[in-house]
C-alpha angles and dihedrals in degrees: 000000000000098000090052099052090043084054090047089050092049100052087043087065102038087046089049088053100048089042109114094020118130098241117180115166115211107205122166133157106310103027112134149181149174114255125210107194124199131192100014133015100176116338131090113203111341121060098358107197113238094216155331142181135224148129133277130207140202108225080178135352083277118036118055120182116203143185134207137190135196144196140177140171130170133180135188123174120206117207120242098213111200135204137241103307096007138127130210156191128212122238117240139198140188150182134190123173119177114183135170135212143198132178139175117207125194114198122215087186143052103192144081087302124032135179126215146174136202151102157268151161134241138210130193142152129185133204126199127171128171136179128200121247112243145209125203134163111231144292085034124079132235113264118221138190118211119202122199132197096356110171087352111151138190113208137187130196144189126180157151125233140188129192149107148283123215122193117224085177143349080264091048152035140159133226136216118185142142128215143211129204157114117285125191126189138190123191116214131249099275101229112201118190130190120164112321094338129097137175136183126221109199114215141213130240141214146200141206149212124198158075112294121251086221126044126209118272112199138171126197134199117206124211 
């Protein structure tokens, strides 16, 4: 919640200083810049992605084609604690999600705002394993259990999108649009391992139809 007001506050000010500038953007086949998206990269409604980063490119003064990549990981690690005359090993947990994206816009505008519809399609998959942390009293060995691919989806998406750009400065703008599309998901096989044993849980998948609750929020920075 923080992030997000702090994000709010910042594109208040910048928005207070360009106000009353006379920005004009000139874009024309072969204009590029580097986007930066928030909220939402490819999905609609499971696993958004937070953020990614990418390029976009102008094919004419009005189509630009972009592509976005993203990549998470995360890690806690949970103490094990052990008793008098005990010995332990710490829990651990991790994430990793690694998605693409691709877009085409088609602007309806060539000043300072411009509208613009299009599509594009998304791809992610996430991995996720944890193991319990463990006492034991010597000489015997804590025992863990290591769970792999719990809850780890693989999602693609294709959609089509309308919003708006809005141009801070020539060098910048930043883009508002929601999409509608089709979403399908797998879960991976769940692997559990104790010891020398090890079985595999084999999972279902979804998919989805609609217009997405959040839209895509992207700024781009021209050079």
């Amino acid at each position: 919640m923080k992030k997000i007001l702090l994000v709010a506050l910042a594109i208040l000010v910048i928005g207070s200083v360009s106000y009353g500038q006379d920005v004009v953007p000139n874009l024309t086949a072969g204009s590029k810049a580097l986007v930066f998206t928030f909220g939402g990269l490819s999905n609609l409604a499971a696993n958004n992605f937070s953020g990614g980063f990418g390029a976009k490119y102008y094919l004419s003064s009005s189509m630009a084609v972009r592509g976005v990549l993203q990549f998470s990981s995360a890690a806690t690690t949970t103490p094990a604690n052990p008793g008098a005359g005990q010995v332990g090993v710490d829990g651990e947990t991790s994430n990793t999600t690694i998605g693409v994206g691709g877009a085409v816009e088609l602007h309806m505008g060539s000043g300072r705002v411009s509208p613009y519809l299009g599509g594009g399609v998304g791809f992610s998959t996430t991995s996720t394993e944890s193991k319990n942390p463990a006492t034991a009293t010597p000489p015997a060995v804590p025992a863990q259990t290591t769970v792999k691919n719990n809850n780890a989806p693989t999602t693609f998406t294709v959609y089509a999108m309308a919003g708006f750009e809005f141009f801070l400065w020539k060098e910048a703008s930043l883009s508002g649009e929601y999409r509608i599309g089709f979403s399908s998901s797998s879960l991976k096989d769940v692997e559990t391992t104790t010891g020398a044993t090890t079985t595999t849980v084999k999972q279902g998948s979804s998919s989805t139809i609609g217009i997405a609750a959040q839209g895509a929020l992207v700024l781009a920075v021209y050079f």
